[in-house]
C-alpha positions in Angstrom: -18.9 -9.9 -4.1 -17.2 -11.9 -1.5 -14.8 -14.8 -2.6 -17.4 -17.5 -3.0 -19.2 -16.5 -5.7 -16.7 -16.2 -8.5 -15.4 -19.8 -7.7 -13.0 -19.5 -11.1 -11.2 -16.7 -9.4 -10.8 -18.3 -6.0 -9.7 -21.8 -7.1 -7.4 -19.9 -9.4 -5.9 -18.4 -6.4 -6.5 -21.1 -4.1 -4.7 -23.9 -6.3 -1.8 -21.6 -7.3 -1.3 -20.2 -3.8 -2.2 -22.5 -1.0 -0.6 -20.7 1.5 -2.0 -17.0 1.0 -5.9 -19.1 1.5 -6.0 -17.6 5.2 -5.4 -13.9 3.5 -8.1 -14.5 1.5 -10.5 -16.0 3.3 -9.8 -13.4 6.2 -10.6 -10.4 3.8 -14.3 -12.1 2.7 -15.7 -12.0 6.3 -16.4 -9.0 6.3 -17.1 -7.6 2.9 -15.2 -5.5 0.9 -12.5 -3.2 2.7 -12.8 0.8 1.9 -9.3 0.6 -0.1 -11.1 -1.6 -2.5 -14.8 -0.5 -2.9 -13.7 3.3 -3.2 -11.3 2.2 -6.2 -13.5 -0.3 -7.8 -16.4 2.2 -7.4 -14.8 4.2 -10.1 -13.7 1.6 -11.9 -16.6 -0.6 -12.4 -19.4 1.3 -11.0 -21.7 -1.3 -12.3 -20.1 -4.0 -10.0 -20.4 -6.7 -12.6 -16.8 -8.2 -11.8 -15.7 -11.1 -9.7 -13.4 -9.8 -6.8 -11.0 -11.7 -4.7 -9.9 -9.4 -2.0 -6.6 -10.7 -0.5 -5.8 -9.4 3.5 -2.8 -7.8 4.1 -0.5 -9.4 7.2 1.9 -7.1 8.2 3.3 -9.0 11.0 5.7 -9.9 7.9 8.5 -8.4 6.6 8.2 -5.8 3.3 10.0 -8.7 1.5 7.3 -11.1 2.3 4.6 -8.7 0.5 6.6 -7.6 -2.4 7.2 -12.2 -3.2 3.4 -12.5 -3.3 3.1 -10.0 -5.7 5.6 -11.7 -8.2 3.9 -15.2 -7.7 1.0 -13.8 -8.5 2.0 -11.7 -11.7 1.4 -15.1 -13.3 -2.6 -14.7 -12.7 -2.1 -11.9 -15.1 -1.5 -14.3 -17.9 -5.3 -15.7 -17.3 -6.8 -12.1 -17.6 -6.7 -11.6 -13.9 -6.5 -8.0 -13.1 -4.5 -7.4 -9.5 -4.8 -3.6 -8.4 -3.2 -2.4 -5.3 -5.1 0.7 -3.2 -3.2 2.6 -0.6 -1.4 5.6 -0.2 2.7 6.4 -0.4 2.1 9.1 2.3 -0.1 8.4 5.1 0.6 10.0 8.3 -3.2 10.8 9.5 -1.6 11.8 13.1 0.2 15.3 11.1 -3.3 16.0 9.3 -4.3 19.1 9.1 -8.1 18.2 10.4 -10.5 20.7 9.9 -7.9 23.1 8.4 -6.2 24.1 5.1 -2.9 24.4 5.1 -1.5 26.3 1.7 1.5 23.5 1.3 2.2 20.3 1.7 5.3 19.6 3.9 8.6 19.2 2.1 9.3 15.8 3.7 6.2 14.7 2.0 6.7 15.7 -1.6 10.3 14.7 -1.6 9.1 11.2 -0.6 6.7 10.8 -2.6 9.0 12.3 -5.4 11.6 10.0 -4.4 9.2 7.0 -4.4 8.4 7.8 -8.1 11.4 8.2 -9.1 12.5 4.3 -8.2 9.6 3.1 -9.5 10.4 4.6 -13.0 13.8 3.1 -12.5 12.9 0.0 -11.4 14.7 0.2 -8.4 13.0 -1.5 -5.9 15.2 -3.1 -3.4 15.1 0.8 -1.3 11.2 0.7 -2.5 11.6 -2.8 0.2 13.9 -2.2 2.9 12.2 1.5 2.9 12.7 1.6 6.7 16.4 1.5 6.6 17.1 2.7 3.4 14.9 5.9 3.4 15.3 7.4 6.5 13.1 9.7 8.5 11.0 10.6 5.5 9.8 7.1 4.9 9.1 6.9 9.2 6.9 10.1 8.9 5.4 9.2 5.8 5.0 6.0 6.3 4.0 5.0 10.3 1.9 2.2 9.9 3.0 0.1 6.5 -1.3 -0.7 5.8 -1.3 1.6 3.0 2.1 1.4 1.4 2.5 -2.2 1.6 -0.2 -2.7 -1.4 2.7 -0.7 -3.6 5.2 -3.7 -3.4 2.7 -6.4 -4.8 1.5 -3.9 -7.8 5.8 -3.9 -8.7 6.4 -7.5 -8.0 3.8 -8.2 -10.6 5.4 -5.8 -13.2 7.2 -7.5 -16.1 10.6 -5.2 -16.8 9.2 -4.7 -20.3 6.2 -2.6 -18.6 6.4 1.2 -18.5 5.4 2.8 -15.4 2.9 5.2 -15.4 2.6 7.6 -12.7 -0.3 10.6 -12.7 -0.9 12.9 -9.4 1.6 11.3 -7.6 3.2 14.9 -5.7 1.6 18.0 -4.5 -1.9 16.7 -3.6 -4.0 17.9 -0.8 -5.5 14.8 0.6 -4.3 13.4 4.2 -1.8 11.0 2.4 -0.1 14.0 0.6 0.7 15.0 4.3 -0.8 18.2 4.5 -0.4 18.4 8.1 -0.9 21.1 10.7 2.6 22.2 11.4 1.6 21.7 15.2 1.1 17.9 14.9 4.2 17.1 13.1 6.1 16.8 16.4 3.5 14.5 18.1 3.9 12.4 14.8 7.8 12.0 15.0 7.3 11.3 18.9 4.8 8.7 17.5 7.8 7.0 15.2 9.9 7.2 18.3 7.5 5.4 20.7 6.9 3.0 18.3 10.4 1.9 17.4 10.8 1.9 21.5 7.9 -0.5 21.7 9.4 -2.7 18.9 12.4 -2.7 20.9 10.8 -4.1 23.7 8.7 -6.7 21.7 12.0 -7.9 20.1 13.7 -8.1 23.9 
């Protein structure tokens, strides 16, 4: 469903959050994106639920994301259910395409350990600044922020009374567990590299 047919949803939205009405209506055009359909396919498979599917900017800083998610936690309170679909490791340039490899990479599992681990805590200020904070691990796991950036409005919207569940989190074997051909890892840190060298220039 795209956001004008569940007009209760939208105005919701809309008259709570004037400012995030571009995110939404730039997410409707064109349907439903993959991170949401795949989830919900499981979820509801009947697709008998409004939807509301908000666009992520990520010209703006992690800090920016992780606000949103607390302003909305309030739409929780009017049985609004706000999921977040991504990955904590995505680094599809260190895929292993085509082939199997037996482990994932350390880097990988101790991020995505260390990740949990905050989130049980309920420290998320490193969970934020995650590019200075967690070093390399969080540039290799982490290259392009689309797919962790959903992570910080699911914990703004948690309520410090909540428990945190987390299931499947480490040792995985999908492309955001970073299984990764041990050949590609170096193109993938020369990636990071010629990125933060572009930044560098943009910034200049």
């Amino acid at each position: 469903m795209n956001s004008d047919q569940h007009p209760r949803v939208s105005l919701a939205i809309f008259s709570s959050f004037p400012t995030l009405l571009m995110q939404i209506l730039k997410a409707s055009r064109n349907g439903l994106d993959h991170g949401t359909w795949s989830v919900l396919l499981h979820l509801y498979p009947r697709a008998d639920i409004p939807v509301v599917q908000l666009s992520i900017d990520e010209t703006q800083p992690a800090t920016f994301h992780y606000e949103i998610g607390e302003r909305l936690a309030q739409l929780r309170e009017e049985g609004i259910l706000i999921l977040g679909s991504g990955n904590i490791v995505h680094n599809l340039h260190a895929y292993a395409w085509g082939r199997h490899a037996p482990e994932p990479y350390d880097w990988a599992i101790s991020f995505e350990t260390r990740v949990r681990d905050m989130l049980l805590a309920g420290e998320y200020k490193p969970l934020i600044n995650y590019e200075h904070q967690l070093g390399t691990e969080a540039e290799l796991a982490v290259p392009t922020p689309d797919h962790y950036l959903p992570l910080l409005y699911v914990a703004g919207t948690r309520t410090s009374s909540e428990p945190v569940i987390t299931e499947n989190l480490v040792r995985t074997r999908s492309p955001s567990a970073g299984v990764a051909d041990r050949g590609n890892i170096e193109g993938a840190k020369r990636g990071v590299s010629n990125r933060k060298a572009g930044s560098a220039k943009r910034s200049s």
